[in-house]
Structures are given as structure tokens and as C-alpha cells.
N, CA, C and O atoms as a GROMACS GRO file, in nm:
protein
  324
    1UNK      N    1 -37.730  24.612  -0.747
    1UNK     CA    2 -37.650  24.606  -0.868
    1UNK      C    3 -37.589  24.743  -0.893
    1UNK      O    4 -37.655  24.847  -0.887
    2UNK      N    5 -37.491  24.740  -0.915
    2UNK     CA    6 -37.395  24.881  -0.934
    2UNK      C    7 -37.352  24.881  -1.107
    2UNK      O    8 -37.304  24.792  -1.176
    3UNK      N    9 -37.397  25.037  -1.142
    3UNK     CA   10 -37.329  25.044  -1.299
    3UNK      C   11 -37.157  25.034  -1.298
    3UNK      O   12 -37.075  25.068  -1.213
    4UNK      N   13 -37.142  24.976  -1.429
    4UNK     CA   14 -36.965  25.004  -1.431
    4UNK      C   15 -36.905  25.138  -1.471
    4UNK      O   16 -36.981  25.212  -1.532
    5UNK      N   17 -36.801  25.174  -1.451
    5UNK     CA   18 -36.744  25.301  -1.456
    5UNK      C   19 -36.676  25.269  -1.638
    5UNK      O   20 -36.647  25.159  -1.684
    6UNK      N   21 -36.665  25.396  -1.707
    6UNK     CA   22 -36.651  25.356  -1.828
    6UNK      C   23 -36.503  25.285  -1.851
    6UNK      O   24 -36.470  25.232  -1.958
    7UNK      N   25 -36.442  25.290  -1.765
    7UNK     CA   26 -36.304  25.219  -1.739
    7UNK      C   27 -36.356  25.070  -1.779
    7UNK      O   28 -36.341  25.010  -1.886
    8UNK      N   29 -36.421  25.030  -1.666
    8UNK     CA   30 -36.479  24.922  -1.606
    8UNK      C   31 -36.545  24.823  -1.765
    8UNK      O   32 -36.521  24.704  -1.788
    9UNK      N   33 -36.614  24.901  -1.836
    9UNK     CA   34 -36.658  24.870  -1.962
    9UNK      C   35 -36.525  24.822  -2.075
    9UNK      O   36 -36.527  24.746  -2.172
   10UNK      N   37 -36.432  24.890  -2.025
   10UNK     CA   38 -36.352  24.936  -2.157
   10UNK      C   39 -36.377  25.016  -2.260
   10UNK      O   40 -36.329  25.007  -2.373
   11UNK      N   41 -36.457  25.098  -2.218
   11UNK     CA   42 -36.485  25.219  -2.312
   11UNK      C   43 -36.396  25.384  -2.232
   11UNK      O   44 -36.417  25.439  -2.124
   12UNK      N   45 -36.348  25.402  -2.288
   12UNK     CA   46 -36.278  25.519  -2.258
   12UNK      C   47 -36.312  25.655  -2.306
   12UNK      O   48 -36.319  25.679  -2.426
   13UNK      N   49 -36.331  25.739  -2.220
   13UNK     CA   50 -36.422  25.893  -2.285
   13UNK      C   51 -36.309  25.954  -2.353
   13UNK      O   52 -36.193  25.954  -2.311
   14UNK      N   53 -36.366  26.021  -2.493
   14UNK     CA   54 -36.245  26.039  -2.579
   14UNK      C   55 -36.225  26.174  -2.538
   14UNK      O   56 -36.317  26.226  -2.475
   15UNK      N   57 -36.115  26.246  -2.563
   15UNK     CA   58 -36.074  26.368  -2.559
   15UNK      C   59 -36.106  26.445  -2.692
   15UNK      O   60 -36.094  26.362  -2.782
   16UNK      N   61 -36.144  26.573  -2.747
   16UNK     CA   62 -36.135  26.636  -2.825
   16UNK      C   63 -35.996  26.641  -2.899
   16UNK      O   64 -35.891  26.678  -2.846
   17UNK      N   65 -36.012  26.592  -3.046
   17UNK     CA   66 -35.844  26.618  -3.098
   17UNK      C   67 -35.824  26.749  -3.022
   17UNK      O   68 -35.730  26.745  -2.943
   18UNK      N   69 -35.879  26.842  -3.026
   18UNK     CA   70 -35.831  26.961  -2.982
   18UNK      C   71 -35.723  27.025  -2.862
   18UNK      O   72 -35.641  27.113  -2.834
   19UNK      N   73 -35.789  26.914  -2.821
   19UNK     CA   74 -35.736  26.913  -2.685
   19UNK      C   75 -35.653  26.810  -2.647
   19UNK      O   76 -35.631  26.784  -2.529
   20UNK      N   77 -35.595  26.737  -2.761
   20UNK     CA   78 -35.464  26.637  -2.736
   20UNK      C   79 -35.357  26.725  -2.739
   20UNK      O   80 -35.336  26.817  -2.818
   21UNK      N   81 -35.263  26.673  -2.604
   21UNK     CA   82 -35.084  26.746  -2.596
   21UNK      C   83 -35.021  26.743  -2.722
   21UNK      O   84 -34.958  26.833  -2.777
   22UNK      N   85 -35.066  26.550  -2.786
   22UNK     CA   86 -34.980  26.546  -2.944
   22UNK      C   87 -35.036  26.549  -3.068
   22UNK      O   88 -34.986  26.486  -3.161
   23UNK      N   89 -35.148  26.626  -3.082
   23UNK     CA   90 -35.236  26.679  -3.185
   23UNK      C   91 -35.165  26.724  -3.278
   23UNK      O   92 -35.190  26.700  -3.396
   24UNK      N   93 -35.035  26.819  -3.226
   24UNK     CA   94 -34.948  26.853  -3.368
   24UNK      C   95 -34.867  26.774  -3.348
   24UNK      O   96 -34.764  26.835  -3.318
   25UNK      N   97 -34.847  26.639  -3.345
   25UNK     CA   98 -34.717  26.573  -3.397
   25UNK      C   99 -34.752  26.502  -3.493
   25UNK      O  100 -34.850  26.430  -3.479
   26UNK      N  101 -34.676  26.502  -3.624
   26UNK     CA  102 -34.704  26.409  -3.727
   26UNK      C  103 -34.768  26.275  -3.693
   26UNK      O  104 -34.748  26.202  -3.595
   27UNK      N  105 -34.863  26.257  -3.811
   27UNK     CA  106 -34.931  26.127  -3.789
   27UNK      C  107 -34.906  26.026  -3.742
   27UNK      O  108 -34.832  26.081  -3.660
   28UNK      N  109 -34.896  25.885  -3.705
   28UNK     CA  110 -34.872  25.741  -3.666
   28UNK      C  111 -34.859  25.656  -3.795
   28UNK      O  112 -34.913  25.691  -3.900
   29UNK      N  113 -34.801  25.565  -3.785
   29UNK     CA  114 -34.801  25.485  -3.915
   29UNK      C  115 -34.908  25.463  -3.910
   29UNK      O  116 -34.979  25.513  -3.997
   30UNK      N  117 -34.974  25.370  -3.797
   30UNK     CA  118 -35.068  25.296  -3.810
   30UNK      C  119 -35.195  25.432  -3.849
   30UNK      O  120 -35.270  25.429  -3.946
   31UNK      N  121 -35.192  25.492  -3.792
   31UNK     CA  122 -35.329  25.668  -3.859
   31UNK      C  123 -35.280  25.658  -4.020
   31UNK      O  124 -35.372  25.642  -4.100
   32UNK      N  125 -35.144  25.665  -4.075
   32UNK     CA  126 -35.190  25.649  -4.210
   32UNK      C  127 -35.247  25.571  -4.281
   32UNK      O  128 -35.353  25.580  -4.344
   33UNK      N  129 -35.138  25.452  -4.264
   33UNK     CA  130 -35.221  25.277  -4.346
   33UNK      C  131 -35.356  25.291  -4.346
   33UNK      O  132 -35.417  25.300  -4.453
   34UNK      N  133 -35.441  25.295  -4.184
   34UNK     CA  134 -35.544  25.280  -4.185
   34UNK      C  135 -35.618  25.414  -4.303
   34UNK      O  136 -35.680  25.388  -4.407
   35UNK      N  137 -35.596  25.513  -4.263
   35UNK     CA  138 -35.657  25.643  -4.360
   35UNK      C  139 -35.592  25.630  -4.468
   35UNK      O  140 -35.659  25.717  -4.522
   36UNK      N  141 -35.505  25.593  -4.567
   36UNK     CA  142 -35.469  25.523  -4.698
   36UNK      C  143 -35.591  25.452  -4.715
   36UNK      O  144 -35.686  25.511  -4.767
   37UNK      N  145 -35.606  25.298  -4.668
   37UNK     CA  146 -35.703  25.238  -4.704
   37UNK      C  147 -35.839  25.294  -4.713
   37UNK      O  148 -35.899  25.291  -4.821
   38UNK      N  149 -35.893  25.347  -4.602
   38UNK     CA  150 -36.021  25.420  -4.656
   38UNK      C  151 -36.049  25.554  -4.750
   38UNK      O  152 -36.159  25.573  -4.804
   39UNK      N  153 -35.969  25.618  -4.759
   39UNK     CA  154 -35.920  25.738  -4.854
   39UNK      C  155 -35.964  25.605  -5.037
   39UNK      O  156 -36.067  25.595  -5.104
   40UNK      N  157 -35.851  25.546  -5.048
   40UNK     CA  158 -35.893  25.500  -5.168
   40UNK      C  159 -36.010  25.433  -5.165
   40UNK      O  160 -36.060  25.409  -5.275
   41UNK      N  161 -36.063  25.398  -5.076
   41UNK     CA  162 -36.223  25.314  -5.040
   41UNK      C  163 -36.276  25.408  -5.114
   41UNK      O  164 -36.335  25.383  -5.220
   42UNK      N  165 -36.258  25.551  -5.054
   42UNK     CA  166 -36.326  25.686  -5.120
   42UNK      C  167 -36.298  25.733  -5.219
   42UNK      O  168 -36.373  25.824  -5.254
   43UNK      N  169 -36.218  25.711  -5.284
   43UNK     CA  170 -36.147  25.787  -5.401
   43UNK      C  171 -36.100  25.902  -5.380
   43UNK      O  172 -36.097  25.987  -5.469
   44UNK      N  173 -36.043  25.927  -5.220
   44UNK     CA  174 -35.962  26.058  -5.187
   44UNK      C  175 -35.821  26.009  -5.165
   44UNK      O  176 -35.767  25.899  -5.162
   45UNK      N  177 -35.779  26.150  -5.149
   45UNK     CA  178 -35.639  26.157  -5.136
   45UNK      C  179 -35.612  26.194  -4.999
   45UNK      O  180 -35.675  26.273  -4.929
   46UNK      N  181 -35.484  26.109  -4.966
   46UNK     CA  182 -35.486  26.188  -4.828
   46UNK      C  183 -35.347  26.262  -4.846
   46UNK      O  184 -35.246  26.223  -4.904
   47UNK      N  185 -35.374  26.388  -4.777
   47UNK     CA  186 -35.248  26.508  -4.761
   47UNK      C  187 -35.166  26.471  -4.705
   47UNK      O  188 -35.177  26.406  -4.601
   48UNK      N  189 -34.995  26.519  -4.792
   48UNK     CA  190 -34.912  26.449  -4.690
   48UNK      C  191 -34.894  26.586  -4.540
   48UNK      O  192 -34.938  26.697  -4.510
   49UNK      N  193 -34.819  26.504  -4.497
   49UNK     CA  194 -34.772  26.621  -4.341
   49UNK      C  195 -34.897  26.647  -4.282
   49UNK      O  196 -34.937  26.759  -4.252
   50UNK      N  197 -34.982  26.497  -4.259
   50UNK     CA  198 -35.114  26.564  -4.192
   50UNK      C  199 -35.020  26.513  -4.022
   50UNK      O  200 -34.933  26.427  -4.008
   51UNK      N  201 -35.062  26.576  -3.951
   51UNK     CA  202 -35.092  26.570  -3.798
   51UNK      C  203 -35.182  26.495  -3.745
   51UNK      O  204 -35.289  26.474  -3.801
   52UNK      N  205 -35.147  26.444  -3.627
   52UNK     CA  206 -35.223  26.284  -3.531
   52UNK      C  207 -35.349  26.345  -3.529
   52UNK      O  208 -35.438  26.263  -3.551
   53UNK      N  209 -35.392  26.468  -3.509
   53UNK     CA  210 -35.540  26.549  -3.480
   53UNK      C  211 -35.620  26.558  -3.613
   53UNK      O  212 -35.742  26.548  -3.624
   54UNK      N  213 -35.507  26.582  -3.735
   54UNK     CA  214 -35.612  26.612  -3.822
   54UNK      C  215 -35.597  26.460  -3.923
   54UNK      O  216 -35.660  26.451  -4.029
   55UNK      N  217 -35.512  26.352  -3.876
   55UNK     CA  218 -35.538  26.242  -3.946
   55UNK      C  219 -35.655  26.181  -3.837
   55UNK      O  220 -35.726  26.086  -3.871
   56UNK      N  221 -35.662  26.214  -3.765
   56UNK     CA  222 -35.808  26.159  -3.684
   56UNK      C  223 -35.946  26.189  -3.683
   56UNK      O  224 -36.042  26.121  -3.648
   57UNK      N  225 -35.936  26.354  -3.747
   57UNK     CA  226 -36.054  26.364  -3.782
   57UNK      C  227 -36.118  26.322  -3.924
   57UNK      O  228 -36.233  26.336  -3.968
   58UNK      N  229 -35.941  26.238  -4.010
   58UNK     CA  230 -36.034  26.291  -4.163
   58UNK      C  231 -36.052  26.103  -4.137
   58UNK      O  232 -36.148  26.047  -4.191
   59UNK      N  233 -35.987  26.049  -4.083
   59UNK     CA  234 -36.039  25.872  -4.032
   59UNK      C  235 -36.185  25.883  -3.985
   59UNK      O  236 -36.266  25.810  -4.043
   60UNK      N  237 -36.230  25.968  -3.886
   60UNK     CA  238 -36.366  25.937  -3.881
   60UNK      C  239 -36.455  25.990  -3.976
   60UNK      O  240 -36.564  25.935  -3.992
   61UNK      N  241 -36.423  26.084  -4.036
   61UNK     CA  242 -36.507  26.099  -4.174
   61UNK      C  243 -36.529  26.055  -4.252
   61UNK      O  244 -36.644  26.060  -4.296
   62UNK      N  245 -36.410  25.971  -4.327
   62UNK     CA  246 -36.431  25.809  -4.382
   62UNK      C  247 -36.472  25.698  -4.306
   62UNK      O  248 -36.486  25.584  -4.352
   63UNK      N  249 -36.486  25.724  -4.213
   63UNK     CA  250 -36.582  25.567  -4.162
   63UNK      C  251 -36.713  25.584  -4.130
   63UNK      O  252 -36.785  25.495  -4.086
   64UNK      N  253 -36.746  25.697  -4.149
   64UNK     CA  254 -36.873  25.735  -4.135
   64UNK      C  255 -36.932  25.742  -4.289
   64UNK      O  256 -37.051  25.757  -4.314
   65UNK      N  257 -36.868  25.734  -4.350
   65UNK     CA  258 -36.900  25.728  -4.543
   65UNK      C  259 -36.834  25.543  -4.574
   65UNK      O  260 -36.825  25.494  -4.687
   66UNK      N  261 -36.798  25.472  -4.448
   66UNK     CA  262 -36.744  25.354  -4.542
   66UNK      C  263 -36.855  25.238  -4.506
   66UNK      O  264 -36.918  25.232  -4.400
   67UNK      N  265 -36.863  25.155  -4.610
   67UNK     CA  266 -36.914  25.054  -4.584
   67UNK      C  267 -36.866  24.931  -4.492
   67UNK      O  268 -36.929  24.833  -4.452
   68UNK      N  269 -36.684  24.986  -4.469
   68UNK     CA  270 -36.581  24.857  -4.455
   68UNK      C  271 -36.656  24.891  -4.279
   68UNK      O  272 -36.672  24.785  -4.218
   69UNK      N  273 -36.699  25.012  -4.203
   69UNK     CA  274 -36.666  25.036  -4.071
   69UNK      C  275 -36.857  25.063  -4.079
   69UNK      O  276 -36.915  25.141  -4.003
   70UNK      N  277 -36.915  24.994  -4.170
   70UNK     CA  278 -37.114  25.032  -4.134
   70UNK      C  279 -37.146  25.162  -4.150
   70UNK      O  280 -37.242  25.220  -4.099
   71UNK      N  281 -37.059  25.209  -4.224
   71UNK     CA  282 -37.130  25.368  -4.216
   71UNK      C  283 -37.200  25.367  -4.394
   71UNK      O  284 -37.208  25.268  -4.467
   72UNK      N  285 -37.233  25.482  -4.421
   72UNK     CA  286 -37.279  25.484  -4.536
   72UNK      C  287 -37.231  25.512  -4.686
   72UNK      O  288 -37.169  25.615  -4.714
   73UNK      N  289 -37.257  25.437  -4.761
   73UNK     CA  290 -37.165  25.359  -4.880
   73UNK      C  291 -37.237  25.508  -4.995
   73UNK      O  292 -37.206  25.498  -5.114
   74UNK      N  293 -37.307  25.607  -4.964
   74UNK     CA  294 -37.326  25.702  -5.048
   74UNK      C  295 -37.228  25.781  -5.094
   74UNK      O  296 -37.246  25.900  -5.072
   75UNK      N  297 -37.118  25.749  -5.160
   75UNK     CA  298 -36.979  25.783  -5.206
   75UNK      C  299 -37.010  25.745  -5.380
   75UNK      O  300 -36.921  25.747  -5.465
   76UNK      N  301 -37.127  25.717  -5.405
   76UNK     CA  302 -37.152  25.697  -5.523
   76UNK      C  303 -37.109  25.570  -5.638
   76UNK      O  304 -37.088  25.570  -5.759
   77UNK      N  305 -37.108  25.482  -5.549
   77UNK     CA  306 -37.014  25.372  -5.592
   77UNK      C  307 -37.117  25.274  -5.658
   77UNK      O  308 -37.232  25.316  -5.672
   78UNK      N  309 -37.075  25.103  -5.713
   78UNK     CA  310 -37.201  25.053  -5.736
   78UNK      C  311 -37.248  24.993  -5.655
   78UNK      O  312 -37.189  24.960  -5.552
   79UNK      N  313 -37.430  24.948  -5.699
   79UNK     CA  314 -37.536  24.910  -5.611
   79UNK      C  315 -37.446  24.740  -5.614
   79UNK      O  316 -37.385  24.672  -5.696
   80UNK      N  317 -37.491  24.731  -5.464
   80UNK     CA  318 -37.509  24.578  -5.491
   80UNK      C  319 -37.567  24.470  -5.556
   80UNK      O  320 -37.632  24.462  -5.661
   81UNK      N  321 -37.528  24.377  -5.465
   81UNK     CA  322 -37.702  24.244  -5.558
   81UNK      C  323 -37.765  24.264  -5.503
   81UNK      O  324 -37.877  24.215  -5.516
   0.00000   0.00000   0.00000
């Protein structure tokens, strides 16, 4: 039996924003909508003229605080039932 290559999975090894060619090019629609929606999930704001690198890092910071993506709902909001 042979392991699959992460290709093979469909998992793809991510690159460091840092180290993306288009890290400074203005965001994607789709990087805002999505970071709009969780931003007000949070009751943040998102900055305009963010960049594909730094709208990607502040997306995983809200999904790691959202309930919508399993992360944790300690944003101070109310308890459930």
C-alpha cells in the first residue's frame, strides 16, 4: 500500500502569505464578501485597501473565533440553549 502525495489527497501545502508573488495586490471580491461576513459575525470592521496577504490573514483569524467555520464563539456573544 503506498501513501498519497498531498496532490493526490487534494490537499495542497499552503505557501506563507509572505511569500505570495500577489500578496500586495488588492484583495479578491470573493476575500472580501467572505471577510465582510465574518468581520460582522465579530463585530469588526474590516479596513478598506487591505491586500490578498493581509485579507488572508485577518479571514483566518475570524474563523478561528467563528462559530460559522467550528472555531471558538468566545467573541462574547450569547450562550445558547
Amino acid at each position: 500500500m503506498s501513501e498519497q502525495s498531498p496532490e493526490q489527497d487534494g490537499l495542497q501545502p499552503q505557501k506563507d502569505v509572505e511569500e505570495w508573488v500577489t500578496g500586495d495586490e488588492p484583495a479578491t471580491g470573493p476575500q472580501l464578501s467572505y471577510l465582510r461576513t465574518l468581520a460582522r459575525e465579530a463585530g469588526e470592521d474590516v479596513p478598506a485597501d487591505l491586500t490578498k496577504a493581509e485579507a488572508s490573514r485577518m479571514i483566518d483569524r475570524l474563523q478561528r473565533r467563528s462559530p460559522r467555520t467550528g472555531g471558538d464563539a468566545a467573541g462574547g456573544g450569547a450562550a445558547g440553549p
